[in-house]
DSSP file (Angstrom, degrees, kcal/mol; ACC not computed):
  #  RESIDUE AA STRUCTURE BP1 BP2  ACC     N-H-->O    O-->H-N    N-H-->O    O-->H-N    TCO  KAPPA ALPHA  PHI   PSI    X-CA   Y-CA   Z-CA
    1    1 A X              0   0    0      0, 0.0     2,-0.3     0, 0.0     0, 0.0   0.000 360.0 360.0 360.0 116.3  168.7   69.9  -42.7
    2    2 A X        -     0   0    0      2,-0.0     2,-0.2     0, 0.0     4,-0.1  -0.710 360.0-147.1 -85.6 145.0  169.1   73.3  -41.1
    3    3 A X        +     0   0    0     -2,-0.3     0, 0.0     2,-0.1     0, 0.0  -0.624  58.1  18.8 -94.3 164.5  172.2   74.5  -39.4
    4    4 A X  S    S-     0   0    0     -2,-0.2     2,-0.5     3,-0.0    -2,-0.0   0.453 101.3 -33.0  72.4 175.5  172.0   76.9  -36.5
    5    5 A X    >   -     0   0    0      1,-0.1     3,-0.9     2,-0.1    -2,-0.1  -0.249  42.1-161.5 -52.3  90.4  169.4   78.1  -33.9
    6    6 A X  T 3  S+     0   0    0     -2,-0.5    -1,-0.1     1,-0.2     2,-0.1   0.818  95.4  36.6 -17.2 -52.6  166.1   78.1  -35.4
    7    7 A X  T 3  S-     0   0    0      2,-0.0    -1,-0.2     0, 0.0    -2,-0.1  -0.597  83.9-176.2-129.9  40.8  165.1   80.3  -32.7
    8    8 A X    <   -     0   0    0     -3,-0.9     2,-1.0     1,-0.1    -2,-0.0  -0.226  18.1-142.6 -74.8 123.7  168.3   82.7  -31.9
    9    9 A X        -     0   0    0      1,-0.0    -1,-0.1    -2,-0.0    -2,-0.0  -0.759  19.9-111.4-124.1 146.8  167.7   84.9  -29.1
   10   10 A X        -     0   0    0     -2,-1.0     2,-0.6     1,-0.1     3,-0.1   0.262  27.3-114.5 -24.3 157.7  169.1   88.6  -29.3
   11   11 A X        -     0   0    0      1,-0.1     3,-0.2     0, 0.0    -1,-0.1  -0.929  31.5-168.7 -70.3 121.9  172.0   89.5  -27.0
   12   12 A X  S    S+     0   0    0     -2,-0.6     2,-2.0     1,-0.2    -1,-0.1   0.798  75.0  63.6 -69.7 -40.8  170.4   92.3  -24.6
   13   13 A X        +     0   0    0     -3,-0.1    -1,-0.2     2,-0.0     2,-0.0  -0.106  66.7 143.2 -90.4  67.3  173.4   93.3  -23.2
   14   14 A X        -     0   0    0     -2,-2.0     2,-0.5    -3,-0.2    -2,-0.0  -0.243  56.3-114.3 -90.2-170.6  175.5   94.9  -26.0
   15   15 A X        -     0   0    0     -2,-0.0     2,-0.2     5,-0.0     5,-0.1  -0.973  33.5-150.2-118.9 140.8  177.6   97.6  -25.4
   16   16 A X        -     0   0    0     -2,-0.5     3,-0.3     1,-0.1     4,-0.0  -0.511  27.5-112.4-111.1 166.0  176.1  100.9  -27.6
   17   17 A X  S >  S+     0   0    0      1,-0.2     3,-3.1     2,-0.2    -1,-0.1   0.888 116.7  70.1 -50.3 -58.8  178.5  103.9  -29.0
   18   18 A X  T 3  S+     0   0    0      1,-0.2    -1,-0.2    -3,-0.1    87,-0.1   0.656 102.2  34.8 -73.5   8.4  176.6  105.9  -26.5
   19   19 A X  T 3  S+     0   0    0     -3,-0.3     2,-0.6     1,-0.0    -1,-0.2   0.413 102.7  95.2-111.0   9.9  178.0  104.2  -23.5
   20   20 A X    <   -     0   0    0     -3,-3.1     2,-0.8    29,-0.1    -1,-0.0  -0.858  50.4-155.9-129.0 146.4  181.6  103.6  -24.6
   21   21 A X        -     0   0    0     -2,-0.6    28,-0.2    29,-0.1    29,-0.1  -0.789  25.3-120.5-106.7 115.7  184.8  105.1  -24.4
   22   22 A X        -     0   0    0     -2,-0.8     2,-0.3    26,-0.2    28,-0.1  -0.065  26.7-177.1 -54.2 127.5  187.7  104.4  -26.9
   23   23 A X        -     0   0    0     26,-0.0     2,-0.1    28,-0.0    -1,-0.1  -0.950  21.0-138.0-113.1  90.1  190.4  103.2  -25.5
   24   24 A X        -     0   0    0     -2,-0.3     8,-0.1     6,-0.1    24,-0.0  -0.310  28.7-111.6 -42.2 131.4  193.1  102.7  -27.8
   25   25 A X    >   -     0   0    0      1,-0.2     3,-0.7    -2,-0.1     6,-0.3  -0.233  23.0-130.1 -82.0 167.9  195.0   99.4  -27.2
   26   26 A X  T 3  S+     0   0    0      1,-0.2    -1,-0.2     4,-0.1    -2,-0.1   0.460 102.8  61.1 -85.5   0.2  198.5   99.9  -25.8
   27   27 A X  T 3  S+     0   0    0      3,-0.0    -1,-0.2     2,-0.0     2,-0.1   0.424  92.3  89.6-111.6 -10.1  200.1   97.8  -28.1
   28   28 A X  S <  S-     0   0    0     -3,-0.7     3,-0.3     1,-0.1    -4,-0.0  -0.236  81.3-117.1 -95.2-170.6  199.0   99.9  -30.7
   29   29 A X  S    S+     0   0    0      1,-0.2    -1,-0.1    -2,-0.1    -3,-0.1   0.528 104.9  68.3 -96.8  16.2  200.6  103.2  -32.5
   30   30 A X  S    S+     0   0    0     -5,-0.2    -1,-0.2     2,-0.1    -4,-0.1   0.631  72.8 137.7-105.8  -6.1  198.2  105.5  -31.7
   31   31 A X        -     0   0    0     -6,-0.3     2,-0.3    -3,-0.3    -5,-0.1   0.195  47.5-139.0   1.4 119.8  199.2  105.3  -28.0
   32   32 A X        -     0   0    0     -8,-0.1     2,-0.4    12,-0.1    -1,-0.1  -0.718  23.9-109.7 -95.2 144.3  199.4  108.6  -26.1
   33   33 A X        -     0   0    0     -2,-0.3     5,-0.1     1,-0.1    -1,-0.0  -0.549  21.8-158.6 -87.2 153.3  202.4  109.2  -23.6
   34   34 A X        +     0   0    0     -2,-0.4     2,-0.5     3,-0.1    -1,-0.1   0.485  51.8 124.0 -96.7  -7.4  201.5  109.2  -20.0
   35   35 A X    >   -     0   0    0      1,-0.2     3,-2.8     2,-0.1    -2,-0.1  -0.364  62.3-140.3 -69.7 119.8  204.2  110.9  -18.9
   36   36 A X  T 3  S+     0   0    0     -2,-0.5    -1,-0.2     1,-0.3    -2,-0.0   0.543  95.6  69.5 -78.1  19.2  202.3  114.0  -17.0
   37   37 A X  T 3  S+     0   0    0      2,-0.0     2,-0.4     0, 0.0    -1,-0.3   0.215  83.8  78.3 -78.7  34.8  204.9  116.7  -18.2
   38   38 A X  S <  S-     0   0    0     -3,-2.8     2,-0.4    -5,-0.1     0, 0.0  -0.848  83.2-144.8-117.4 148.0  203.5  116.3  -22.1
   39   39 A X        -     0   0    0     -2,-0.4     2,-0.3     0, 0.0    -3,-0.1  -0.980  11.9-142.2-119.7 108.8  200.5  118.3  -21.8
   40   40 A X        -     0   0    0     -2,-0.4    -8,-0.0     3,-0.1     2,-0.0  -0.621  16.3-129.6 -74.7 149.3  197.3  116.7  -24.2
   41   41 A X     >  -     0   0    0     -2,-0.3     4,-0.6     1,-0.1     3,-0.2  -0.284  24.4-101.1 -87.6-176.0  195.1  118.7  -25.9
   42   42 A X  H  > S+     0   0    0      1,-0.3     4,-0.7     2,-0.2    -1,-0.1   0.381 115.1  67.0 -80.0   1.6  191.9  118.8  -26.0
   43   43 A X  H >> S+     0   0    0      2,-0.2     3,-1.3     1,-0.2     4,-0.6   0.964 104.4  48.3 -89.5 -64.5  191.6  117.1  -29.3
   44   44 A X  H 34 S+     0   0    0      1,-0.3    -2,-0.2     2,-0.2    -1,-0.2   0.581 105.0  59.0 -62.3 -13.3  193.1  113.7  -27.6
   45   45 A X  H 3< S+     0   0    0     -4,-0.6     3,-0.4     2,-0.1    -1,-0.3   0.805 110.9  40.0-104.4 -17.5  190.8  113.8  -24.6
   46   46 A X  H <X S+     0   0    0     -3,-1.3     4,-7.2    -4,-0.7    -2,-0.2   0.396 100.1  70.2 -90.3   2.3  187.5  113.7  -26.9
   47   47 A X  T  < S+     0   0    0     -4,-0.6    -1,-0.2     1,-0.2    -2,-0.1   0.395  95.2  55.8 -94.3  31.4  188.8  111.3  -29.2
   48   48 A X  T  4 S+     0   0    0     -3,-0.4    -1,-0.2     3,-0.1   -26,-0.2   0.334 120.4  32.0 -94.8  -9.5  188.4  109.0  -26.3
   49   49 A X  T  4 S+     0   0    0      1,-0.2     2,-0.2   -28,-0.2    -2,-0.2   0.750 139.2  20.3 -95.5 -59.3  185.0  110.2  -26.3
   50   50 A X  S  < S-     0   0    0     -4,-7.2    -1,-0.2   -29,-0.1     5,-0.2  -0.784  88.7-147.6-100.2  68.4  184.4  110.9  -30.3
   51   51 A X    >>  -     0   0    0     -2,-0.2     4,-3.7     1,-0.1     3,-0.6  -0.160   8.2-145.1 -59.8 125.4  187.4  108.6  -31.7
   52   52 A X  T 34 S+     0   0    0      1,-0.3     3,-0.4     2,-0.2     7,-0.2   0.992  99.9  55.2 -32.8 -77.7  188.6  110.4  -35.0
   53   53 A X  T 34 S+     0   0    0      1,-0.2    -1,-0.3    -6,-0.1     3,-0.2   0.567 118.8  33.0 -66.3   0.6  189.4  107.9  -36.7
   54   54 A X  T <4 S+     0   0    0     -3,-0.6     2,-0.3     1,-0.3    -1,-0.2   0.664 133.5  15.9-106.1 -35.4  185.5  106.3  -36.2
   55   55 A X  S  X S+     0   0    0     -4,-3.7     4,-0.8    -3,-0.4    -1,-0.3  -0.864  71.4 162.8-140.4 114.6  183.3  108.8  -36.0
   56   56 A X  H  > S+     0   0    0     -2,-0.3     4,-1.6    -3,-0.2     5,-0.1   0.853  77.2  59.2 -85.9 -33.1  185.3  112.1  -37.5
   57   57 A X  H >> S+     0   0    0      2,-0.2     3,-2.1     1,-0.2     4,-1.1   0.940 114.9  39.2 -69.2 -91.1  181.9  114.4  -38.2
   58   58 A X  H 3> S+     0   0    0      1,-0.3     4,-4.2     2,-0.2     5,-0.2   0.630 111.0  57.2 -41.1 -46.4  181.1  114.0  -34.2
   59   59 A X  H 3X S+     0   0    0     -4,-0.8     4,-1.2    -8,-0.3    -1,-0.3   0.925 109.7  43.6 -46.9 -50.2  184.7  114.4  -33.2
   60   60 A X  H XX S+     0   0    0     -3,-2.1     4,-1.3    -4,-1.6     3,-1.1   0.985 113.7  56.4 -74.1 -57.3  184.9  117.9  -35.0
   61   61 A X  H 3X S+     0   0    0     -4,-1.1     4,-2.5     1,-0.2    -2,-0.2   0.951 108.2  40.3 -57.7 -32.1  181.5  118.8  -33.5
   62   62 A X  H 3X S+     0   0    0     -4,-4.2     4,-0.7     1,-0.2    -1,-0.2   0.751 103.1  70.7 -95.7   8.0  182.1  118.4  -30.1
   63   63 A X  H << S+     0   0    0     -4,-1.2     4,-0.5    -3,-1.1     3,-0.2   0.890 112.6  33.2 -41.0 -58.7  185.5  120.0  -30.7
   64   64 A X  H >X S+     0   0    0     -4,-1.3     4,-3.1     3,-0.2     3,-1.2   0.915 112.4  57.4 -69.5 -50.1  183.4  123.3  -31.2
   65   65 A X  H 3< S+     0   0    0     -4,-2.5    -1,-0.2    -5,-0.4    -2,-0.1   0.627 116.7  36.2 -55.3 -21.9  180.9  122.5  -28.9
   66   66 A X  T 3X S+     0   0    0     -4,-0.7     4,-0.7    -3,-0.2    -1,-0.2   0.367 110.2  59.2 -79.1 -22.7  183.8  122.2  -26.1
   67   67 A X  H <> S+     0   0    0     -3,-1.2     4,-1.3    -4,-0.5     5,-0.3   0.813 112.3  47.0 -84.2 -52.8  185.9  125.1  -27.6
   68   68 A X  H  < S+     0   0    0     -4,-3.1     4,-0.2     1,-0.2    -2,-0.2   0.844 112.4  45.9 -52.8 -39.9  182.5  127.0  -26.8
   69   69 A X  H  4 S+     0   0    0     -5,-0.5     3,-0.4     1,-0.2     6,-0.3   0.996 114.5  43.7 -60.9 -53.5  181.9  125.8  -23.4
   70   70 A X  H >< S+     0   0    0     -4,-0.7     3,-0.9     1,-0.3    -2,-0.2   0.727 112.5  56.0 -81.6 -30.7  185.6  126.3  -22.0
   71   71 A X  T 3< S+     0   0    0     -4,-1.3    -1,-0.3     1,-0.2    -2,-0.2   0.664 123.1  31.6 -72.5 -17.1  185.5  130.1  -23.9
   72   72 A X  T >  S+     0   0    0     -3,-0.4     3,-3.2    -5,-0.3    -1,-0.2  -0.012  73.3 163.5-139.5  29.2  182.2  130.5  -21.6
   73   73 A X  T <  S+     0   0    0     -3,-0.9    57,-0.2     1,-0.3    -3,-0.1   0.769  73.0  63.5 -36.1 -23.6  182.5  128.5  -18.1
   74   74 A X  T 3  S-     0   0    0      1,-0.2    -1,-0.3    -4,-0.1    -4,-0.1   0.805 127.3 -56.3 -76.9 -13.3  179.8  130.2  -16.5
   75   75 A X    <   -     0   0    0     -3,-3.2     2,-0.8    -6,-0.3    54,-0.2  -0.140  35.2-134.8 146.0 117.4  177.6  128.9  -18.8
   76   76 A X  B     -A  128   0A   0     52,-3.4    52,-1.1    -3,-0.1     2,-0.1  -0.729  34.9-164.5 -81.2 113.7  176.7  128.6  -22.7
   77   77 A X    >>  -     0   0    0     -2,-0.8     4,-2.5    50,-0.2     3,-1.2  -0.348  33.8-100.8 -75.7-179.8  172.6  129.4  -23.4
   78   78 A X  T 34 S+     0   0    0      1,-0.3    -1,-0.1     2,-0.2    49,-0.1   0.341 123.6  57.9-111.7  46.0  171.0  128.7  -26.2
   79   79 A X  T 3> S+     0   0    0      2,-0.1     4,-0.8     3,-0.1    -1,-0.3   0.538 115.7  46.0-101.3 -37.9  170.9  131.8  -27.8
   80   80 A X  H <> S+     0   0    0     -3,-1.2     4,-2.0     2,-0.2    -2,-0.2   0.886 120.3  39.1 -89.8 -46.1  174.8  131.3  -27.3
   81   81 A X  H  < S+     0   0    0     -4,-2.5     5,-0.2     2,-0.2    -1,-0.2   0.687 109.5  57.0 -40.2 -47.1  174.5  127.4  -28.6
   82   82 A X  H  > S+     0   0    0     -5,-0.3     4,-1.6     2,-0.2     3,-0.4   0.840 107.7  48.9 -81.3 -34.4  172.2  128.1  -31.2
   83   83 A X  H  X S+     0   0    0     -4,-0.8     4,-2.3     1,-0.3    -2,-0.2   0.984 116.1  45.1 -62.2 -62.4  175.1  131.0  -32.7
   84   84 A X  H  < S+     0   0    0     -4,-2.0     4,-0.4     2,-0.3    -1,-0.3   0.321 113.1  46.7 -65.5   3.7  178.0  128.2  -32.5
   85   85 A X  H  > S+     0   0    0     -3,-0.4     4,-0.8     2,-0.1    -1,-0.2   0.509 118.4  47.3-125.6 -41.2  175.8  125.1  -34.2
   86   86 A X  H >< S+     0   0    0     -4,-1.6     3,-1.7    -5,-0.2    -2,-0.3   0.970 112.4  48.4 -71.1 -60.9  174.8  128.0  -37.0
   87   87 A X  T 3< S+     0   0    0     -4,-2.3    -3,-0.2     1,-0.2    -2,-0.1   0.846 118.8  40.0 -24.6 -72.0  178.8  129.4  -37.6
   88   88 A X  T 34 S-     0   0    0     -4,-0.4    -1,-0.2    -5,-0.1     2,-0.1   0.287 111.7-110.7-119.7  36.0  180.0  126.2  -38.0
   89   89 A X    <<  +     0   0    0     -3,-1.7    -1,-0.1    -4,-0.8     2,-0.1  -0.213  56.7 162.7  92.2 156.3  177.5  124.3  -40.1
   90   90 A X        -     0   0    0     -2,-0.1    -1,-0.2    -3,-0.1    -5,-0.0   0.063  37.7-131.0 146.8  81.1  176.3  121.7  -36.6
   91   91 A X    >>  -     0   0    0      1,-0.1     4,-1.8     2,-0.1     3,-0.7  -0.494  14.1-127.3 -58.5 152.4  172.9  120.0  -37.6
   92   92 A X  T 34 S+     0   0    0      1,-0.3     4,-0.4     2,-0.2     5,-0.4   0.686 103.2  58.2 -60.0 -22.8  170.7  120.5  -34.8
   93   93 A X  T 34>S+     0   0    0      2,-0.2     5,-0.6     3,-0.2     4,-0.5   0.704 107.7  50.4 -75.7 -30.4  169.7  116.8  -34.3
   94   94 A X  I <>>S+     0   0    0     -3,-0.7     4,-4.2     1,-0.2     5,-2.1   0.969 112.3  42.9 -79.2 -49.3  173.4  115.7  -33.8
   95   95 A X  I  <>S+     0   0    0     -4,-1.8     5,-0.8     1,-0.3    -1,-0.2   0.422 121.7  38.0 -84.1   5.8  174.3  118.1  -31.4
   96   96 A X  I  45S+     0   0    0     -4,-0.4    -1,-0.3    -3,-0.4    -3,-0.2   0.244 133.6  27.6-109.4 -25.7  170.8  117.7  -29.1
   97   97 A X  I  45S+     0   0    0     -4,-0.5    -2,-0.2    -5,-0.4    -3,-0.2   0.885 137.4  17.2-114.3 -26.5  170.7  114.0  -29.6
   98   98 A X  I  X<S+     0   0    0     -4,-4.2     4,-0.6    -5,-0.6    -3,-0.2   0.781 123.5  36.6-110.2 -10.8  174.1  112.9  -30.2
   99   99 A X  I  ><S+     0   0    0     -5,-2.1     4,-1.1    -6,-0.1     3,-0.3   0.867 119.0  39.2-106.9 -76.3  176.8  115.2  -29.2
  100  100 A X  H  ><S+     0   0    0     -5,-0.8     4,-0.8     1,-0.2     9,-0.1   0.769 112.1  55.2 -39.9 -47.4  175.4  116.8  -26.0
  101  101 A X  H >> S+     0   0    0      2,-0.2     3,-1.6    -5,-0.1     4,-0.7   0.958 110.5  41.4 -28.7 -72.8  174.0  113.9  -24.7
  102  102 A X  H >X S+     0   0    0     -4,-0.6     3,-2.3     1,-0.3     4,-1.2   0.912 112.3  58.0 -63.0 -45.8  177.0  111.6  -24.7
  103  103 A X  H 3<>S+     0   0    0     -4,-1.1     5,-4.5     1,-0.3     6,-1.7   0.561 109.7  43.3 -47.9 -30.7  179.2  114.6  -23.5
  104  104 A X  H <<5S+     0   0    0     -3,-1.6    -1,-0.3    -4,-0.8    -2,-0.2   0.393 112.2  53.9-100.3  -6.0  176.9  115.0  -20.3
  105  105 A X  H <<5S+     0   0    0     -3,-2.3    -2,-0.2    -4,-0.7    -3,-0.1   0.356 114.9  41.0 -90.5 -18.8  176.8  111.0  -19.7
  106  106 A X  T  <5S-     0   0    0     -4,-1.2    -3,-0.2    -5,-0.4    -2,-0.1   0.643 118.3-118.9-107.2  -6.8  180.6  111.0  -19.8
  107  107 A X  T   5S+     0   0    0      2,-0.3    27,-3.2    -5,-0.3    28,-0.3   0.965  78.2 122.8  63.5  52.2  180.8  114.1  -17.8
  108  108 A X  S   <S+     0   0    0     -5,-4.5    23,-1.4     1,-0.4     2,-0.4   0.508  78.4  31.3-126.5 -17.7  182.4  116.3  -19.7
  109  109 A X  B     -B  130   0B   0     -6,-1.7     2,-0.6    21,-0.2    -1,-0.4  -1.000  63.9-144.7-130.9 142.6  179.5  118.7  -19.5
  110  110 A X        -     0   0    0     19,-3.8     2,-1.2    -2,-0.4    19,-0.4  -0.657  18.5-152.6 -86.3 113.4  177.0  119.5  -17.0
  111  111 A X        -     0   0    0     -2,-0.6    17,-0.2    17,-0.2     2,-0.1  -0.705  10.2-168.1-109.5 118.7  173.4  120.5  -18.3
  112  112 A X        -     0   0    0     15,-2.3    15,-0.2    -2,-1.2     2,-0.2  -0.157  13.3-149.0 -70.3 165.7  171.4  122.7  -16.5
  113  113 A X        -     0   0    0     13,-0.2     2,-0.5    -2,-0.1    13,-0.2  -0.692  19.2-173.0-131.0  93.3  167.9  123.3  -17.0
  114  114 A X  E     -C  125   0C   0     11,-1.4    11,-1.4    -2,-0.2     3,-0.1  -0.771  31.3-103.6 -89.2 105.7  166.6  127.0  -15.9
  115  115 A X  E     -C  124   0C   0     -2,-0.5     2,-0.4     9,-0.2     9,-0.2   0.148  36.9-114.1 -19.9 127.9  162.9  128.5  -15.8
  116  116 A X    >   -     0   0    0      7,-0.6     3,-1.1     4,-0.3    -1,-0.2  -0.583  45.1-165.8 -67.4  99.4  162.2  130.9  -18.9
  117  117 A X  T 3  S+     0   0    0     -2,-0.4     3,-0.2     1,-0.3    -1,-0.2   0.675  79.7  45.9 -98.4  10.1  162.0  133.9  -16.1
  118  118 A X  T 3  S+     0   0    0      1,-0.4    -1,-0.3     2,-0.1     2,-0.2   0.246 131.1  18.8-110.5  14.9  160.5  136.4  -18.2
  119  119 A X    <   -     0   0    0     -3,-1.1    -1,-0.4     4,-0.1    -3,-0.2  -0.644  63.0-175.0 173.2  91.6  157.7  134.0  -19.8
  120  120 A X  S >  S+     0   0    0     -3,-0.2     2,-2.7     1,-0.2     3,-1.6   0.925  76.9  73.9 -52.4 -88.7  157.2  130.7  -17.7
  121  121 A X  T 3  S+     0   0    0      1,-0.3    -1,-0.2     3,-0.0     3,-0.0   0.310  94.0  54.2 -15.1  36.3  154.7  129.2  -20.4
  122  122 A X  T 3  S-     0   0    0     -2,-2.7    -1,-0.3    -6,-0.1    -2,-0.1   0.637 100.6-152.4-130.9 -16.6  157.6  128.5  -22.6
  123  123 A X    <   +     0   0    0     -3,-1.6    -7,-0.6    -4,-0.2    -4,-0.1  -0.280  35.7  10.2  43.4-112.7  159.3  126.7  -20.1
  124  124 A X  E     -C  115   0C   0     -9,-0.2     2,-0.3    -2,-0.1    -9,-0.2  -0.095  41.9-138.5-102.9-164.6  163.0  126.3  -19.8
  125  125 A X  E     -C  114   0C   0    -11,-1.4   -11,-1.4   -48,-0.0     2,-0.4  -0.808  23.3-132.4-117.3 163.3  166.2  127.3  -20.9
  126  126 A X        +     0   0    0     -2,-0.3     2,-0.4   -13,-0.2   -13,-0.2  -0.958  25.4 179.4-105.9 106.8  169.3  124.8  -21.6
  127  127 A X        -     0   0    0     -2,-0.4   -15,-2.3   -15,-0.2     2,-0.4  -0.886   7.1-170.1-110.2 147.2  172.8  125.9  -20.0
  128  128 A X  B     +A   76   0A   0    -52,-1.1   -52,-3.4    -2,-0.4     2,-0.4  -0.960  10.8 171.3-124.3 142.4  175.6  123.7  -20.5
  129  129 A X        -     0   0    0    -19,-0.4   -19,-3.8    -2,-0.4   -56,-0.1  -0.980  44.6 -85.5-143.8 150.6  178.9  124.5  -18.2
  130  130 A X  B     -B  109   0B   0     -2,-0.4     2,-0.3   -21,-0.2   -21,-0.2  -0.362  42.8-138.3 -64.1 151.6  181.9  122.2  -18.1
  131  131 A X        -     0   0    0    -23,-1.4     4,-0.1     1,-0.1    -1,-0.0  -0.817  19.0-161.8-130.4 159.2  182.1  119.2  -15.5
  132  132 A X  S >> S+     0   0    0     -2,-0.3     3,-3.3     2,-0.1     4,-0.7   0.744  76.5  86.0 -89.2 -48.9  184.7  118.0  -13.6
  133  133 A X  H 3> S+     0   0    0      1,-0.3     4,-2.0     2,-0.2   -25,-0.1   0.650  82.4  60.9 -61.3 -34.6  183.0  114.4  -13.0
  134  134 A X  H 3> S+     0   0    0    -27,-3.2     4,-1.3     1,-0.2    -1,-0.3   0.851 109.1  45.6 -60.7 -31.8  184.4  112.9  -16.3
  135  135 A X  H <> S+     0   0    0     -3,-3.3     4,-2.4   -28,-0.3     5,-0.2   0.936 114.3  48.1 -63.0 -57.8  188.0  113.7  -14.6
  136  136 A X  H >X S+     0   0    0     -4,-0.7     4,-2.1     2,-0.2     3,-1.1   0.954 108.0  56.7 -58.0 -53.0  186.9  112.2  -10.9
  137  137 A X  H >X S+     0   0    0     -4,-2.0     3,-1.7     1,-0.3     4,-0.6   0.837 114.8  34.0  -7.4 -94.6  185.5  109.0  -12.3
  138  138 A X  H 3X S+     0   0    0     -4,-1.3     4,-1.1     1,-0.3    -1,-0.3   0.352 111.5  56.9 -61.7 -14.1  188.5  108.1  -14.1
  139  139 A X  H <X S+     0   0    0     -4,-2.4     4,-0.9    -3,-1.1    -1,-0.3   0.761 111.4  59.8 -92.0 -23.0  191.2  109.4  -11.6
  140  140 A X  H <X S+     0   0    0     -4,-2.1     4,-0.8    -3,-1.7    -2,-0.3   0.688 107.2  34.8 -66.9 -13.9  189.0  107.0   -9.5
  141  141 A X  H  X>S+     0   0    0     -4,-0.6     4,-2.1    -5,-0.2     5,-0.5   0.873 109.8  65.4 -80.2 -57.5  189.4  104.2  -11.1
  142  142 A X  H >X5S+     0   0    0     -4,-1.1     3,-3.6     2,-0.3     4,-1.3   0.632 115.1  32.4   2.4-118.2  192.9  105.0  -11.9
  143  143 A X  H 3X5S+     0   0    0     -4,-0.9     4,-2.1     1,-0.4    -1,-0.2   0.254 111.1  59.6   3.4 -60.3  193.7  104.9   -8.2
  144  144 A X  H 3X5S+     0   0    0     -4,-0.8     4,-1.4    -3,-0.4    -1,-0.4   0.728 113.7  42.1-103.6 -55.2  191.2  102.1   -7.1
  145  145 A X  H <X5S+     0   0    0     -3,-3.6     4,-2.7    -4,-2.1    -2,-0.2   0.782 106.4  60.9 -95.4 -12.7  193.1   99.7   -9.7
  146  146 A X  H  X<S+     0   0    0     -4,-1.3     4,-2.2    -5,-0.5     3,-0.5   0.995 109.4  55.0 -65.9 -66.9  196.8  101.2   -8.6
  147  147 A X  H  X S+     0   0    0     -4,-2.1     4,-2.3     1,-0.3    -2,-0.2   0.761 104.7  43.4  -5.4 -83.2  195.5   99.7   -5.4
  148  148 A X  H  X S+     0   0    0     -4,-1.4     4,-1.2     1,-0.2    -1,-0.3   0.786 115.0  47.7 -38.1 -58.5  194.8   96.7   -6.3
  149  149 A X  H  X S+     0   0    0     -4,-2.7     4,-1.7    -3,-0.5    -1,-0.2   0.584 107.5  49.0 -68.8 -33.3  197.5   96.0   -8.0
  150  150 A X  H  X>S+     0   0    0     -4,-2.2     4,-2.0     1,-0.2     5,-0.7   0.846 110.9  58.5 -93.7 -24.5  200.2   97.2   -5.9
  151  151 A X  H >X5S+     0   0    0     -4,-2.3     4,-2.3    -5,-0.4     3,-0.7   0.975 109.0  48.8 -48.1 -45.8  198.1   94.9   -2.9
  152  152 A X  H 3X5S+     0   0    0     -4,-1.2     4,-4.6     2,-0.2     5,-0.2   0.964 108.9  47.2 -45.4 -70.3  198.6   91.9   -5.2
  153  153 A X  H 3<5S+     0   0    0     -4,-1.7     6,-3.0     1,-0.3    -1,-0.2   0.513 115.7  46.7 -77.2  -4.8  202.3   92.6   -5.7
  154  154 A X  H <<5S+     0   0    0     -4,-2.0    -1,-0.3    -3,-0.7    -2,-0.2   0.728 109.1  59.7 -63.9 -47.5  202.6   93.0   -1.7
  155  155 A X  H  <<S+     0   0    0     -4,-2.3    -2,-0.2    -5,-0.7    -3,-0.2   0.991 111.5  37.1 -44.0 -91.9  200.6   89.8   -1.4
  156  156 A X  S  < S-     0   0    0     -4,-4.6    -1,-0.3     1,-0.1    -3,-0.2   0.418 109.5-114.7 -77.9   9.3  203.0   88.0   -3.2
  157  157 A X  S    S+     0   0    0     -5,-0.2    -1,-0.1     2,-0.2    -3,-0.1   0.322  85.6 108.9 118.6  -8.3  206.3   89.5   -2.1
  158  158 A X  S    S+     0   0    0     -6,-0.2     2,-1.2     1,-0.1    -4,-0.2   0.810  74.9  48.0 -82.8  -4.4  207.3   90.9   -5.1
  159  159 A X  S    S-     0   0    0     -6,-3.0    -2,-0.2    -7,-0.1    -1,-0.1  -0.729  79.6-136.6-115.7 135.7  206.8   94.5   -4.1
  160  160 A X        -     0   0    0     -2,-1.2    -3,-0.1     1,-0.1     0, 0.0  -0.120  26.6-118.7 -58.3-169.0  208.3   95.8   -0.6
  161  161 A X  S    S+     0   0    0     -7,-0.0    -1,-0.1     3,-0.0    -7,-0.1   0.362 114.4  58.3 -62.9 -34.3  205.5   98.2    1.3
  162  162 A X  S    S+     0   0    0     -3,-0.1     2,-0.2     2,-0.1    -2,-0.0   0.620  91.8 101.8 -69.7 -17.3  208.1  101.0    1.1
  163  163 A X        -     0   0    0      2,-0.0     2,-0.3     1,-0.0    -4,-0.0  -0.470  59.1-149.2 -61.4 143.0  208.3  100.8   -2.5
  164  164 A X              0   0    0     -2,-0.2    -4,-0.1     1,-0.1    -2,-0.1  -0.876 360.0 360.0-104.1 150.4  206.9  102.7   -4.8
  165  165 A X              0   0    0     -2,-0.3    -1,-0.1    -6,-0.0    -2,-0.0   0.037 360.0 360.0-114.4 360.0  205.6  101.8   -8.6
């Protein structure tokens, strides 16, 4: 007699590395304080991206790869790119297929694409600049569930309208 589904079919909808962002549970000890005068660095805001303790090689690349952007806001090329992935060791397949990518899906960089203007036929160049959007997202959701939540606690009576949480 066989057990289980002869015939199992896959779950489609999983959720991939490149579409999620670590969230540390609250409950745990790696908890960050929220209180906005502690200032985080920039190491805590991509391991929400890169989590250290899960992927550490990716975390350290887009450490540089961010340290480079923010050193260059108007725009890294990839003459500029190409320097920073050579200096500190960076294969080129992580950082065009795995590190830049997720970083511009999460909106933490913008990538540009510009015409080669001294030689069309080669066709373009890659600028990466820093993004905002990763910030607006989340202070919109942020907001959008402070909403909710304080409607709830109006709804049922425990929270006044003149109060604040």
């Amino acid at each position: 007699m066989v057990k289980g589904n002869a015939n199992p079919i896959p779950v489609k909808d999983r959720l991939t590395t490149k579409e999620s962002l670590f969230y540390p549970s609250i409950l745990g000890k790696t908890w960050k304080t929220t209180d906005p005068d502690v200032r985080w660095e920039l190491n805590d805001i991509v391991n929400h991206v890169f989590p250290r303790e899960y992927q550490e090689r990716s975390h350290s690349h887009a450490m540089k790869l961010l340290a480079l952007v923010l050193q260059n806001p108007k725009g890294v090329d990839k003459t500029m790119l190409t320097a920073c992935l050579k200096e500190h060791a960076i294969p080129d397949a992580t950082a065009y297929n795995v590190i830049i990518p997720k970083l511009v899906r999460f909106g933490l960089l913008e990538r540009k694409r510009e015409v080669n203007a001294s030689n069309p036929s080669r066709g373009w160049f890659m600028i990466l600049k820093p993004s905002l959007a990763f910030a607006n997202h989340l202070n919109k959701l942020s907001g959008e569930w402070r909403s909710v939540v304080k409607t709830a606690l109006i709804k049922s009576g425990e929270l006044k309208e003149d109060q604040n949480i």
